[in-house]
C-alpha positions as CSV (number, residue, x, y, z in Angstrom):
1,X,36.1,-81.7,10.0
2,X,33.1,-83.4,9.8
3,X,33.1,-87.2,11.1
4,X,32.2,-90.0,8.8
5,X,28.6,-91.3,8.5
6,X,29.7,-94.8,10.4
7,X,30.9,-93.2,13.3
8,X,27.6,-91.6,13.8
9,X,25.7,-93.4,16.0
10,X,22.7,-95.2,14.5
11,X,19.1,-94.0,15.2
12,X,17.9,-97.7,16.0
13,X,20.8,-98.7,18.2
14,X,21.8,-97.2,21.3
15,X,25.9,-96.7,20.5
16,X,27.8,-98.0,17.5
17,X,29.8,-101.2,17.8
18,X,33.5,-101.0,17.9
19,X,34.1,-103.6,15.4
20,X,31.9,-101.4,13.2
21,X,35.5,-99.2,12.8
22,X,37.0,-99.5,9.7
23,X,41.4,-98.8,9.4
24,X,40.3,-95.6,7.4
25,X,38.3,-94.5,10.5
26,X,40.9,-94.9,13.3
27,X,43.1,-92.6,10.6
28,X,40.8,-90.4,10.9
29,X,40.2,-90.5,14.4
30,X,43.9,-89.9,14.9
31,X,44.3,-86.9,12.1
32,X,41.5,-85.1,14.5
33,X,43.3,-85.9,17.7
34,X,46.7,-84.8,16.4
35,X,45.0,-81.3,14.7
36,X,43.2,-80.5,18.0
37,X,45.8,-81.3,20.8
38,X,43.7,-79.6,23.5
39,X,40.5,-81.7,22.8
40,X,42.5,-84.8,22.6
41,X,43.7,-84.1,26.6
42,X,40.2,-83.7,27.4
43,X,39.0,-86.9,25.3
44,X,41.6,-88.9,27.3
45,X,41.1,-87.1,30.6
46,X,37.4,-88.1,29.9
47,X,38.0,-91.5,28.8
48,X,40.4,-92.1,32.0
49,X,37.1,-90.6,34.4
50,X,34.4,-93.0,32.4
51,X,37.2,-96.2,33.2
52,X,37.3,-95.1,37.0
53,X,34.0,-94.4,37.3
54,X,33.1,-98.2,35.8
55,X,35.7,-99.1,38.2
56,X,34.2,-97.6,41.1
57,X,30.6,-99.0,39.9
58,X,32.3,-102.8,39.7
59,X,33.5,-102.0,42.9
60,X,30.6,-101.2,44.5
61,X,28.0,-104.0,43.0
62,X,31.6,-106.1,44.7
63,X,31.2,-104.9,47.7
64,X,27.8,-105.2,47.6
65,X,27.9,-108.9,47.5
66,X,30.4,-109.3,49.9
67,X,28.5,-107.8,52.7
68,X,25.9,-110.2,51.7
69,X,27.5,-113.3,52.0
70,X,29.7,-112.0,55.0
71,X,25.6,-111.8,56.6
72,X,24.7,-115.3,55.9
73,X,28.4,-117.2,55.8
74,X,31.0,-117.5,58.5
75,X,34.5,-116.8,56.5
76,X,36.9,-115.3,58.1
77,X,38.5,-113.8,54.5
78,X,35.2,-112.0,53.4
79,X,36.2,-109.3,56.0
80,X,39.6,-108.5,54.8
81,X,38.7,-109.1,51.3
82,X,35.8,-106.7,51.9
83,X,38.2,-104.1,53.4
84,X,40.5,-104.1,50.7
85,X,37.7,-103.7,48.4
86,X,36.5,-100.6,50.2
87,X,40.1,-99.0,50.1
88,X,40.4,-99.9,46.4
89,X,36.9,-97.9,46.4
90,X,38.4,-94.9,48.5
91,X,41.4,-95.0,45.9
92,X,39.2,-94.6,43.3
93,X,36.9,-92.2,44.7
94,X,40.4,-90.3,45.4
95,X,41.7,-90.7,41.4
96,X,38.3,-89.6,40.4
97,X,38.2,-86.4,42.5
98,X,42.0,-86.1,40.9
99,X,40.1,-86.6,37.5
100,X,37.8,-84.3,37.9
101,X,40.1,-81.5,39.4
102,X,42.7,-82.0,36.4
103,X,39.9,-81.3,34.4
104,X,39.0,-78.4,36.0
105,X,42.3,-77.1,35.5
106,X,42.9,-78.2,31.9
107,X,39.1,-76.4,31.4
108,X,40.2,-73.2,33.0
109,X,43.6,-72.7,31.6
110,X,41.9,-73.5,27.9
111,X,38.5,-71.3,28.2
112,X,39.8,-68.3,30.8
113,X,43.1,-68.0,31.0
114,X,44.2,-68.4,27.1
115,X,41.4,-66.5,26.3
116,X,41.7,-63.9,28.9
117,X,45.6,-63.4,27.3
118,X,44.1,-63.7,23.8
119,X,41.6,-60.9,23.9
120,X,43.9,-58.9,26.2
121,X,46.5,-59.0,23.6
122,X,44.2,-58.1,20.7
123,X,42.4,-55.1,22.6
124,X,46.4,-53.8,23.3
125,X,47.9,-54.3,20.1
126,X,45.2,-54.5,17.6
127,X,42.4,-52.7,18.5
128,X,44.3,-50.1,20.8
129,X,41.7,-49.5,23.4
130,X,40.0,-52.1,25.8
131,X,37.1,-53.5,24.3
132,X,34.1,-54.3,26.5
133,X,33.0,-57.2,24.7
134,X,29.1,-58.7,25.6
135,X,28.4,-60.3,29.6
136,X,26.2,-62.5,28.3
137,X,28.1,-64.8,25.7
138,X,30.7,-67.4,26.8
139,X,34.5,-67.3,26.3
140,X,34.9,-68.7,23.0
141,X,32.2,-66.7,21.6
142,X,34.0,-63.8,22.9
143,X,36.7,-64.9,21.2
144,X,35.2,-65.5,18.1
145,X,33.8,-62.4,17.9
146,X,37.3,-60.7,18.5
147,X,38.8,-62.7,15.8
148,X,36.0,-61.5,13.4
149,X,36.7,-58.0,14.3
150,X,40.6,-58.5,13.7
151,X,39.3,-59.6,10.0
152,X,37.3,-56.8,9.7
153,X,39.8,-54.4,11.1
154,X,42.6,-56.0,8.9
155,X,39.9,-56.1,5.8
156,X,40.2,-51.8,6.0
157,X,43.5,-51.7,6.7
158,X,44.2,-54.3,3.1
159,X,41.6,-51.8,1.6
160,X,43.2,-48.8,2.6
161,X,46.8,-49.9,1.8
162,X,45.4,-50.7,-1.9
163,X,43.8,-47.1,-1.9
164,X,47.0,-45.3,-0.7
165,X,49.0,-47.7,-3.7
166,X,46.7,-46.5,-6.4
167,X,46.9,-43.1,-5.2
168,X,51.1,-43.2,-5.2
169,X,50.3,-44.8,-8.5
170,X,48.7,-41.8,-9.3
171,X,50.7,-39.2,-8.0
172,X,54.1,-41.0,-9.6
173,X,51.5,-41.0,-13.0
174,X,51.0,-37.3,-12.2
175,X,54.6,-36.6,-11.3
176,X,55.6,-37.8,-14.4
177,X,53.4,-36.0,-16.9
178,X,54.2,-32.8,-15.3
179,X,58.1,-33.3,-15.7
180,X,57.4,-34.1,-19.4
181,X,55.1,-31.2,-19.5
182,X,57.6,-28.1,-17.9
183,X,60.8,-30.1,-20.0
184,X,58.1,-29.9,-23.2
185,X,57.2,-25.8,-21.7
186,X,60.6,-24.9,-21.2
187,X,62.0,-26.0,-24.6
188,X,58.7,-24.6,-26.3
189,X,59.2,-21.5,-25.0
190,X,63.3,-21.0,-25.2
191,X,62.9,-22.1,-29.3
192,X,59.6,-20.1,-30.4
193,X,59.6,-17.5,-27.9
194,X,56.2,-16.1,-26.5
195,X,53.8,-16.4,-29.9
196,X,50.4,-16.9,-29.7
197,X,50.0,-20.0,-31.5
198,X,52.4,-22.0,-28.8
199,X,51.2,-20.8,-26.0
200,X,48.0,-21.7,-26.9
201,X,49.3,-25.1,-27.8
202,X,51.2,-25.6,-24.0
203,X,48.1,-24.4,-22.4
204,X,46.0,-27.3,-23.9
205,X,48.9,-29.8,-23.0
206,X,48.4,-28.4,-19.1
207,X,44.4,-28.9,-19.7
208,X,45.2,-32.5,-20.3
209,X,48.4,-32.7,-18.0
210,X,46.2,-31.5,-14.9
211,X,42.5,-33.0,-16.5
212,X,40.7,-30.4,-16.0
213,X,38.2,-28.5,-18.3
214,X,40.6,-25.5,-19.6
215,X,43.5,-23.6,-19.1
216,X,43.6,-19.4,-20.3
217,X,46.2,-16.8,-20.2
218,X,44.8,-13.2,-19.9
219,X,47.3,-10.9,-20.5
220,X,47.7,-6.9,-19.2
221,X,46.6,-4.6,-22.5
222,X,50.0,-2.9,-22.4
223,X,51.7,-6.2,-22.2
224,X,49.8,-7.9,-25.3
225,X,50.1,-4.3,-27.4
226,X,53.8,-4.3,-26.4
227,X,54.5,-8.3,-27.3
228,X,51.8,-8.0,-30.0
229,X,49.8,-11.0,-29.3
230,X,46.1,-11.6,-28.1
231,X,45.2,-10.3,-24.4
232,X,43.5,-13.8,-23.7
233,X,44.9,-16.7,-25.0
234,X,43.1,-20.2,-24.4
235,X,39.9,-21.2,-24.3
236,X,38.6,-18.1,-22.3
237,X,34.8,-17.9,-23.6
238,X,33.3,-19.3,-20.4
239,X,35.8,-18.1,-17.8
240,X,32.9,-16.7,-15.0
241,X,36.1,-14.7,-13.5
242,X,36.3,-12.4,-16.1
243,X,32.9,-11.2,-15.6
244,X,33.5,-10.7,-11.5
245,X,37.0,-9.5,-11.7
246,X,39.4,-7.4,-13.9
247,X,42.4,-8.8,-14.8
248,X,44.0,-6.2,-12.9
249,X,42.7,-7.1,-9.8
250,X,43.0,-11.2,-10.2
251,X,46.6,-10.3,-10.9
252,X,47.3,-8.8,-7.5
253,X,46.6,-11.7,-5.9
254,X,45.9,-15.7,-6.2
255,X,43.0,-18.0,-4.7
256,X,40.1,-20.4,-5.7
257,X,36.9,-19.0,-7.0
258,X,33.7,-20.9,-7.6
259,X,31.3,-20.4,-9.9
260,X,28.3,-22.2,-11.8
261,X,26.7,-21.9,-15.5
262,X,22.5,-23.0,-16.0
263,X,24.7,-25.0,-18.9
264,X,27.7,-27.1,-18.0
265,X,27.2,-26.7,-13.4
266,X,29.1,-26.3,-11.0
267,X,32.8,-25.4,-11.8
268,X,35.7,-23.9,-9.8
269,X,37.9,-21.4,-11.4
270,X,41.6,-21.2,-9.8
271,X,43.7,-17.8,-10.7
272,X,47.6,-17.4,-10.5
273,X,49.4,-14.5,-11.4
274,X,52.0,-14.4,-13.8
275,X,54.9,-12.4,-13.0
276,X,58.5,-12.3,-12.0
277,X,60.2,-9.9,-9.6
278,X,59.6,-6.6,-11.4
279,X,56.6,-6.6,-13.7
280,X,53.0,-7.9,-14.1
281,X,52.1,-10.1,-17.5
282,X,48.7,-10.8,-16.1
283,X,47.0,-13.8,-14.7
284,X,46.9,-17.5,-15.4
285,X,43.2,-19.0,-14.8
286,X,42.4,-23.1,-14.7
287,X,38.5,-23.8,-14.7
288,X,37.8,-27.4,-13.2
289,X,34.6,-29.2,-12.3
290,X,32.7,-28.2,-8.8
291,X,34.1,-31.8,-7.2
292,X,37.8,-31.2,-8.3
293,X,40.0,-30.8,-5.5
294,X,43.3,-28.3,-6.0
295,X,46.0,-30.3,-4.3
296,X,48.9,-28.5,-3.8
297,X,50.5,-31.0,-6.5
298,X,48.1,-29.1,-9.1
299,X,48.5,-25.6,-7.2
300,X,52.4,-26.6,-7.9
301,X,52.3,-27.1,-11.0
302,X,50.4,-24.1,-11.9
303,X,52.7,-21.9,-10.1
304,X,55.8,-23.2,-11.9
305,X,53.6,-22.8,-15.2
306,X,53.3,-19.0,-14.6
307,X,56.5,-18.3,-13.7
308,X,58.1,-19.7,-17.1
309,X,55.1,-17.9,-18.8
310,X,56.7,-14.7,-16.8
311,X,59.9,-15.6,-17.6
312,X,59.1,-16.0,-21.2
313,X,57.2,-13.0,-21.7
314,X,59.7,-10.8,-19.8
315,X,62.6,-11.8,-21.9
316,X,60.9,-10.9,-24.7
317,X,59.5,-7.7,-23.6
318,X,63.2,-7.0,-22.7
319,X,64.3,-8.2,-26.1
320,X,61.9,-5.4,-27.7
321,X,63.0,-2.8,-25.2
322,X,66.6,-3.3,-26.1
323,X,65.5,-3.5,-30.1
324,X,63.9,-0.2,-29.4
325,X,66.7,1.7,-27.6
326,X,68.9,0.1,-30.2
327,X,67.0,2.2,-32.7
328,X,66.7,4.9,-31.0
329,X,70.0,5.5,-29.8
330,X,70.8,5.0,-34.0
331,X,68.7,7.6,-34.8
332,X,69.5,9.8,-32.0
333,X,73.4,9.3,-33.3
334,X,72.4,10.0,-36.7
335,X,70.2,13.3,-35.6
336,X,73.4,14.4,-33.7
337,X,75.9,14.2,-36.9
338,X,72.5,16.0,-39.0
339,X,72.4,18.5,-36.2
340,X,76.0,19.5,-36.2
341,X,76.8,19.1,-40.1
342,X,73.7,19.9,-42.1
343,X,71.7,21.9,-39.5
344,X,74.5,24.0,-39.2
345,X,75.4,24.8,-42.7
346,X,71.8,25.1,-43.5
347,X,71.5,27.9,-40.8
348,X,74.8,29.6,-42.0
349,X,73.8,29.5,-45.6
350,X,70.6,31.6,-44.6
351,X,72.3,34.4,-42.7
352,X,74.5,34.4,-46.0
353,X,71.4,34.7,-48.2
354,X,69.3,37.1,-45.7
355,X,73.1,39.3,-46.0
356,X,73.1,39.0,-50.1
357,X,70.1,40.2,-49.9
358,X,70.5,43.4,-47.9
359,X,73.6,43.5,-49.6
360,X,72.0,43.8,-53.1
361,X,69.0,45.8,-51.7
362,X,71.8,48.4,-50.9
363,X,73.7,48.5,-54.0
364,X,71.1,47.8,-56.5
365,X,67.9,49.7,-55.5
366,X,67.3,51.7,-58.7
367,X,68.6,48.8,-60.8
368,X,65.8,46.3,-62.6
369,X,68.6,43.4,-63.0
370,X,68.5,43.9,-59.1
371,X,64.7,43.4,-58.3
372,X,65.4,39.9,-60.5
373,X,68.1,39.5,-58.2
374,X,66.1,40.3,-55.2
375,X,63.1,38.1,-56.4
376,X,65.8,34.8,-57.2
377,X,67.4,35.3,-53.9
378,X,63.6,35.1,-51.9
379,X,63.5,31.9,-53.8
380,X,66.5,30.8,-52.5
381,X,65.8,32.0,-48.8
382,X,62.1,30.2,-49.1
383,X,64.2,26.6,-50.1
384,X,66.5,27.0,-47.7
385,X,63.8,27.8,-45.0
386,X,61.3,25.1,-46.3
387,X,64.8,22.4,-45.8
388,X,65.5,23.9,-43.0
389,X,62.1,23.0,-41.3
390,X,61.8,19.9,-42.6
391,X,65.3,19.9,-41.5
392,X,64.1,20.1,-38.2
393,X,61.0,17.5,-38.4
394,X,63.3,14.8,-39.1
395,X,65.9,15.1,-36.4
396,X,62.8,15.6,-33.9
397,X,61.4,12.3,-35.8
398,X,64.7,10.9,-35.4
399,X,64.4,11.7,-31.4
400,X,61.1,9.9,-30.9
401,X,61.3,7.4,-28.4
402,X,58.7,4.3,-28.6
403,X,57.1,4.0,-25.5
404,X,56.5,0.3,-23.9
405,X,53.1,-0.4,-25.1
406,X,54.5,-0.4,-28.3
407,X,53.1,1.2,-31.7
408,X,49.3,1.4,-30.2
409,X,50.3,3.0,-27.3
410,X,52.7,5.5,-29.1
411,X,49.9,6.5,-31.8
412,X,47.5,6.7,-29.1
413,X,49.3,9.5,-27.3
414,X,50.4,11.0,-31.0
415,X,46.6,11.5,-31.8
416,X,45.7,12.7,-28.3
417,X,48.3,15.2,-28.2
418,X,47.2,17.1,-31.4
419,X,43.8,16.7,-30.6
420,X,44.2,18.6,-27.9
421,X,46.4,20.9,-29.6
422,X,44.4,21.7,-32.3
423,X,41.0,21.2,-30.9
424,X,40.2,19.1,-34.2
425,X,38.2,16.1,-32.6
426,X,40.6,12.6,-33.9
427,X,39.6,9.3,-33.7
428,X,41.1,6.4,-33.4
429,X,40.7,2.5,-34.3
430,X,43.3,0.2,-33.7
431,X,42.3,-3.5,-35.0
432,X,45.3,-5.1,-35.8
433,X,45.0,-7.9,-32.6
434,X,48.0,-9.9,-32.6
435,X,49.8,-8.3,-35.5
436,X,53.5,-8.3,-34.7
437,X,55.6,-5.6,-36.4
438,X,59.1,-5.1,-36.6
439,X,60.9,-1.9,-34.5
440,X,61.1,0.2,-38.0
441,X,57.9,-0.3,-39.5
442,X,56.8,0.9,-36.4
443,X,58.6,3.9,-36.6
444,X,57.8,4.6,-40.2
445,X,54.3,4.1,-39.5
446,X,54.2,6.4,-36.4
447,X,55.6,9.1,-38.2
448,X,53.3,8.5,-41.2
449,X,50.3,9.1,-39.1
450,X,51.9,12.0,-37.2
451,X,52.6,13.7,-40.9
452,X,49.1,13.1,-41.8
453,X,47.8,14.3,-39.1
454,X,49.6,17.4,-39.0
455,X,48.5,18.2,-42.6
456,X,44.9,17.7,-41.9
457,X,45.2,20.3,-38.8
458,X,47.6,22.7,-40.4
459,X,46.3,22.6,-43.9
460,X,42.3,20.7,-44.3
461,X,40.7,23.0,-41.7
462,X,38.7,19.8,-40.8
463,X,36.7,19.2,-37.6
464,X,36.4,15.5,-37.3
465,X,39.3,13.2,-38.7
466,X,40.1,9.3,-37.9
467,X,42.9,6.7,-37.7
468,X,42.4,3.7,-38.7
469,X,44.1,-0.1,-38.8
470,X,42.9,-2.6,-40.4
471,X,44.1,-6.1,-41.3
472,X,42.6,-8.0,-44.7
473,X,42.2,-11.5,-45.0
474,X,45.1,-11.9,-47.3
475,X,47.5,-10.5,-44.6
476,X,47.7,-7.0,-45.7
477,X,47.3,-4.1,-43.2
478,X,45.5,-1.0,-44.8
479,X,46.3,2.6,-42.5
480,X,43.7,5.2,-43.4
481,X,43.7,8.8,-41.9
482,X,40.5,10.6,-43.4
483,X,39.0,14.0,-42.4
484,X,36.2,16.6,-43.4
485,X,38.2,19.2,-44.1
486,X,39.2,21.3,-47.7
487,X,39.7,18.4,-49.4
488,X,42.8,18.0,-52.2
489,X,42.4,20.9,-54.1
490,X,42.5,23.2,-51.5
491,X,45.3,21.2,-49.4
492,X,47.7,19.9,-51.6
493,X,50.0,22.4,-52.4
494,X,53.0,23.6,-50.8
495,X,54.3,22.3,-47.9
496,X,51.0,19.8,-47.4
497,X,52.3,18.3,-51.0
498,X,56.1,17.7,-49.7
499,X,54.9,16.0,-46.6
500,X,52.8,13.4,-48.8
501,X,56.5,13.2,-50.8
502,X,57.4,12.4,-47.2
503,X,55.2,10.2,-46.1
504,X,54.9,8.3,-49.5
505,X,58.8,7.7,-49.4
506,X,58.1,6.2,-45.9
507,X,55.7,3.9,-47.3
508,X,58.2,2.9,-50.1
509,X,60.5,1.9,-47.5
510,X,58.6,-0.4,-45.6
511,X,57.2,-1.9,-49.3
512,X,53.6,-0.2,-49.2
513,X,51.9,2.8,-51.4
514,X,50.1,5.6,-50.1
515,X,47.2,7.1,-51.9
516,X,45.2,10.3,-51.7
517,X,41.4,10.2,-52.5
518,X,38.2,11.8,-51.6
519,X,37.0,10.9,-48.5
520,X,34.2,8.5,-48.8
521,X,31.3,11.2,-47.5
522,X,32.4,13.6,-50.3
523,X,33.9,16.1,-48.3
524,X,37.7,15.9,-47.2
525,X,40.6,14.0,-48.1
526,X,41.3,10.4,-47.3
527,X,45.3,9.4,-46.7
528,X,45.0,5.1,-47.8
529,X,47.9,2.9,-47.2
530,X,48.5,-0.4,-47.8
531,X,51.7,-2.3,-47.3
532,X,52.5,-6.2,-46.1
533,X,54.4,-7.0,-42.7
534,X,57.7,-8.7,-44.2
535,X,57.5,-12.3,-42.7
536,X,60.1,-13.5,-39.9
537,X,60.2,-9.4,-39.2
538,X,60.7,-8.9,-35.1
């Protein structure tokens, strides 16, 4: 506190005047006394050493001019008076040396001891260590560079306990978007099931629930041609992991891969797998900026991501399996009551015929009514053969099983099995994408290319032919097999003409037409279908 311009002493005069003080000025005299306890005992310890030592100095000039006048009168009081004097000195001297030892004492136990404690205290419970502080200051610059270090030291730890607040801030921010985002997941995915469109949809929500720059699910080939949706779903067109690794081999295992584009920098790519106990869906990549760090918060979330994208994806493989071995076990019951009713009286009514026939032959051989007979009864034998073949197609179409990659798998093996076969080279183009059919037009449309293909290597004679899907912009899907073969007038008759009867009634039941037509290079035959999935079909 900074004392008033009056009680400054003035530059011409040697000390200001007491009556100079004004009532405001003793107030404020006192207010300084009473703050600073410690520098008012030393003010009045001081003030109590300047009166003695006036004292002592009146004594002395006393004493002075007693021994004078004890030289030059004869009074026999001077000497007493003049001893008394000198004890009264000698007291004083004593109360001074008193003064001056208080002092002392009041000095040390202010600037050592008290600051001694103080820094002690602060090197033990603040700073934690003993701090060698500099020789060559004094004690309360020691001090006052201790205190400034508390301040600093209690300046980081304010700093630090407003970084760690923002960051729970954070994390309770974070916490709280991700349990919106797997309630959100989980509901998405128990209503609309595994379709391309919402998964695409929850994989943007994680981008901005984890703010990074994109979220992708690759999928396994068999999976996506099993579920029928896309292999990669998400923004995958800049995924540097794809490139390094198959998806095969990113699915075996998890970790944090870095990687860097001329165009957008530095970026680190973290891959998960997605699957459950059993099976392998594929692999769950996040791409983040090069100075992103993958807490395990974010390594949490991910994981719980890809395990309800395994759990969705299972259940519905499962669903399809169970569709299929629905169906099949249907059509394997209804090719057991066709095997043991019709089968069997098919096969009895040829030994009858092939027996009216020798029968006749015997008792009719001269006879021309009997060579009519004869000639009717072939007729009859070549029907009941031709049913009885077809006969046989159908219960072993019945008996097809669809294999777990689902219709593009199943067609795959159809077409390398009577290429090999045959020895006719058959192609095949499958660009349907994410297409979902239902179970039976699957099966109808399996069959349908088995039947075509089986005319064009029993009946066209043809060296090349190819299968091929195609979707139109207007939602229809177009099935072509064409070949190089005979072409229709050569091929078309007999039992190549009731397997297009076949084939076309297969169409009809899954509401397409099948066509026949020259082939487009003017030499073969070209099998066209066109037919529209029926929507909500599964």
């Amino acid at each position: 506190m900074n004392m008033p311009q009056r009680l400054i002493p003035d530059g011409r005069k040697s000390c200001f005047q007491l009556n100079d003080l004004t009532p405001e000025d003793c107030a404020l005299l006192a207010l300084i006394l009473k703050k600073h306890p410690l520098f008012s005992r030393l003010v009045l310890v001081l003030v109590c050493l300047a009166c003695l030592c006036a004292t002592l100095f009146v004594s002395a000039g006393v004493a002075a001019g007693l021994q004078v006048t004890l030289g030059t009168a004869a009074d026999p009081t001077l000497s007493s008076r003049l001893a008394v004097l000198q004890l009264l000195q000698a007291l004083l001297a004593l109360m001074f040396l008193l003064g001056c030892g208080a002092t002392l004492r009041i000095a040390r136990k202010m600037l050592v001891v008290r600051t001694d404690f103080a820094l002690e205290r602060l090197n033990r419970h603040v700073f934690g260590a003993t701090v060698a502080w500099d020789e060559g200051v004094d004690e309360v610059d020691r001090l006052h560079r201790a205190l400034d270090g508390v301040s600093t030291q209690l300046a980081c730890h304010l700093a630090e306990a407003e970084r760690l607040s923002r960051q729970a801030s954070e994390h309770e921010r974070f916490a709280t978007r991700t349990l919106e985002f797997i309630c959100q997941a989980s509901l998405c995915l128990a209503e609309h099931s595994a379709s391309a469109p919402w998964l695409n949809s929850l994989l943007e929500d994680m981008a901005d629930c984890l703010a990074v720059r994109a979220c992708a699910l690759v999928l396994l080939e068999p999976v996506a041609d099993g579920l029928g949706v896309p292999s990669q779903l998400g923004d995958v067109r800049r995924l540097q992991l794809l490139e390094a690794f198959s998806v095969e081999e990113l699915s075996r295992g998890n970790g944090l891969h870095r990687a860097s584009t001329a165009a957008e920098g530095e970026h680190v790519e973290l891959a998960v797998p997605v699957r459950d106990a059993g099976d392998t869906y594929g692999v769950l990549i996040v791409e983040a900026p090069g100075d992103f760090m993958f807490e395990s918060r974010h390594s949490r979330l991910i994981e719980a991501v890809a395990s309800l994208f395994a759990l969705s994806l299972g259940n519905l493989q499962r669903n399809h399996r169970r569709r299929r071995l629905a169906l099949m076990d249907e059509r394997s019951a209804i090719a057991g009551e066709l095997h043991d009713s019709l089968a069997q009286a098919l096969s009895y009514m040829k030994l009858q015929v092939a027996r009216l026939q020798l029968e006749i032959g015997r008792s009719c051989a001269d006879c021309g009514p009997g060579e009519r007979v004869l000639e009717v009864s072939g007729e009859i034998k070549n029907g009941l053969d031709s049913a009885y073949r077809h006969l046989r197609e159908l219960l072993s179409a019945f008996r097809t099983s669809m294999p777990p990659g689902g219709l593009q798998q199943a067609l795959r093996e159809v077409v390398d099995e009577l290429s090999a076969r045959s020895g006719t080279e058959l192609g095949f183009d499958y660009r349907l994408g994410s297409r979902h059919l239902s179970v039976n037009e699957e099966f109808h449309l399996l069959q349908i290319v088995r039947e075509a293909l089986t005319n064009v290597v029993r009946h066209a004679r043809a060296q090349h032919a190819q299968v091929r899907f195609d979707e139109e912009d207007d939602g229809q899907i177009v099935l072509t097999v064409e070949d190089d073969g005979r072409g229709l007038r050569e091929g078309s008759g007999g039992d190549g003409h009731h397997g297009v009867s076949i084939m076309r009634d297969r169409a009809r039941q899954i509401g397409g037409a099948l066509h026949l037509r020259p082939a487009a290079s003017g030499q073969g035959t070209c099998v066209e279908m066109r037919f529209r999935p029926r929507p909500g079909s599964t």
